[in-house]
N, C-alpha and C positions, 0 to 999 in steps of 0.2 A: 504494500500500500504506500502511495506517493504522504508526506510528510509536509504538510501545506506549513500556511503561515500561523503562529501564533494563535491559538481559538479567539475572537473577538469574545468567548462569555467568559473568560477567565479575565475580562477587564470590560466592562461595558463603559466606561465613562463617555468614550465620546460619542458612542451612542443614544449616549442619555442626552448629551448635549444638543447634538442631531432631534431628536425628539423634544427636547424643552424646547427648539429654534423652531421648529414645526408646530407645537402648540400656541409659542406665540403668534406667529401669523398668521396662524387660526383665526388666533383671539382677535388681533388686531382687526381681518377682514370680517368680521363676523358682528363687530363694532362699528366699524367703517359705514359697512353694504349689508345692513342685517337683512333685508327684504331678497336682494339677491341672493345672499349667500344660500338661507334659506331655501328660496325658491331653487338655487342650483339642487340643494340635498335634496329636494322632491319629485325632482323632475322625471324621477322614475315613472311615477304616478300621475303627474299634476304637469300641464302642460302649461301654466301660468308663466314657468320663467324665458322659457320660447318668445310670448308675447308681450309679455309686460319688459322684459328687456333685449327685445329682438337689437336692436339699433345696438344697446352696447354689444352683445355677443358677436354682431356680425363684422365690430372693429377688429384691424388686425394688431392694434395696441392700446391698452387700458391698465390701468393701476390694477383693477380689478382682477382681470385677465392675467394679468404679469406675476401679480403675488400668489393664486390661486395652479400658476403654474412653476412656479419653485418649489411650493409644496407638494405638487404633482410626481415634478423630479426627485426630489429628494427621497419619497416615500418608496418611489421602484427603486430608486439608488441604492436605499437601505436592503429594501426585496434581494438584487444582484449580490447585494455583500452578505449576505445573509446567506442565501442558496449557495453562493460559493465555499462560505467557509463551514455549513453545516455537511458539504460536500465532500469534502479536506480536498479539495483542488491546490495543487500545487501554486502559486503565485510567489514571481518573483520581486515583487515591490514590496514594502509597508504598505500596512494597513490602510493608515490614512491617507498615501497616494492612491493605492487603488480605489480607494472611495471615492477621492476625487476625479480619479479619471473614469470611474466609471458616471459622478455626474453631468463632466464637462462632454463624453460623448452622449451621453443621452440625450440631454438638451441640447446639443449641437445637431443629432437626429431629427429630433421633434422638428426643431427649428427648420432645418433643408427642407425636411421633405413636408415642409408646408409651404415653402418658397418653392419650391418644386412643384407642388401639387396644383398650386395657382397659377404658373404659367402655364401648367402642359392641359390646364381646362381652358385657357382664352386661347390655346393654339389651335386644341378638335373641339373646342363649339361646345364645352357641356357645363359652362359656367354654371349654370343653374342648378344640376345635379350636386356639383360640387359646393355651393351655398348652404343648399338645403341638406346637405351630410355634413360640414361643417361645424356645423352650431352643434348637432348633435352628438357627433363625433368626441367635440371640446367638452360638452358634459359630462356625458358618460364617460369618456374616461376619469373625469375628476372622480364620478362615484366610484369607480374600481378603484383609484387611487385610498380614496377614504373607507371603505370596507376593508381595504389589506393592513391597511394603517394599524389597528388593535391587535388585528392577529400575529405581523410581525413583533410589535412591543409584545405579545405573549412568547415567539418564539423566542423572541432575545430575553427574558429571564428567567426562563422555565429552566428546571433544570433536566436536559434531555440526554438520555444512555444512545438510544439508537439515531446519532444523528442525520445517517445517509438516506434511514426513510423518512424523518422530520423534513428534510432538502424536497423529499418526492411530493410528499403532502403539502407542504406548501409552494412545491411550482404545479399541481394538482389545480391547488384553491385558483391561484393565479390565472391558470387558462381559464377553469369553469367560467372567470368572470368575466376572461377575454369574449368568453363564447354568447353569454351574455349578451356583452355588449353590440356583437356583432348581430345576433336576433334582432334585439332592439330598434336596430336601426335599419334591418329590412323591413320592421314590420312597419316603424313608421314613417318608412319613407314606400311602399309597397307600391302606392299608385303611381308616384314618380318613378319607379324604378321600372317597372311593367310597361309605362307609357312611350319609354325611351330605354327599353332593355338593350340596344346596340350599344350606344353612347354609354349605361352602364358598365356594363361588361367591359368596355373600351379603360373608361374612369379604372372601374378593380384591376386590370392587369397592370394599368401605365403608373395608377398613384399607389396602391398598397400593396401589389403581390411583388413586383420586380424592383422598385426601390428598397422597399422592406429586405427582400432577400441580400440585395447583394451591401447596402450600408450594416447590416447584420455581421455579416463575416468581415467587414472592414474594424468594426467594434471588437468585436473577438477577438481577430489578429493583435487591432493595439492594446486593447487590456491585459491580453496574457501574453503577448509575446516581443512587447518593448520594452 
């Protein structure tokens, strides 16, 4: 068995740190924007924050949007480091650079391939597709972000024997909610999507299967092998 780095739960501090920094900006937006913020947590349900904050969501910069996606980041940042070292994956950096580089790729991900995604919809014509999965897209993932949110602060202090299935189970939980979100947003985008199923189809190949894949193994490479 490969001899990874240091277990992150024989020292959590700066993970608590990580997580007191993430509860503040909670708090902060939650004080801020309580009507949205809210309205974001129920969007499961309640298609209120759609409408009553279509205008901000559909900006492509916002205090709102900005701080609500650092917490985004951080939360799978934490995910990555966590599935790593409950996995004893060998890693040849410190701790604390790998966590930062695994959040400066992430966010630099997100980022492209939303700059990406918006020019290759004004190039084949499907702006409109692309609008209306947008909004939707940007919530639900905050919801997946903030339902993994507890469960990680549980794996990080639990004290756990078997931790390669602990890794299993919670990249487990993680797809389930991918999957989730992915339902979701056929179901409520259903009539757009059926109406203009080329142009869809067209959208999932160019914005999320073949970006996704190949920025995937560019992450990889640099996390574990710079």
């Amino acid at each position: 068995m490969n001899l990874g780095i240091e277990r992150a739960f024989e020292n959590n501090d700066k993970l608590t740190l990580v997580y007191c920094f993430i509860f503040l900006v909670i708090t902060f937006v939650k004080l801020k924007y309580p009507k949205m913020f809210w309205g974001l947590l129920r969007c499961l349900y309640s298609k209120n924050v759609f409408l009553d904050f279509s205008k901000e969501l559909q900006k492509v910069f916002s205090v709102f949007k900005s701080l609500i996606f650092i917490v985004q980041n951080l939360i799978f940042s934490v995910f990555i480091y966590l599935v790593t070292d409950l996995s004893d994956l060998k890693i040849d950096v410190s701790p604390d650079v790998f966590f930062l580089k695994i959040f400066i790729m992430l966010t630099s991900y997100l980022s492209m391939h939303y700059l990406f995604s918006l020019m290759v919809s004004k190039i084949f014509n499907f702006s409109e597709i692309f609008k209306a999965i947008r909004v939707l897209k940007f919530c639900y993932l905050k919801i997946v972000a903030f339902i993994l949110f507890p469960v990680l602060v549980l794996f990080t202090y639990l004290d756990i024997e078997n931790t390669k299935f602990a890794s299993i189970l919670l990249s487990s939980f993680f797809l389930v909610l991918l999957m989730l979100r992915v339902v979701l947003l056929l179901v409520k985008n259903n009539n757009l999507i059926f109406e203009r199923l080329f142009y869809f189809i067209v959208y999932l190949c160019t914005l999320e299967i073949a970006p996704t894949f190949l920025i995937f193994k560019v992450m990889v490479k640099k996390l574990y092998f710079v």
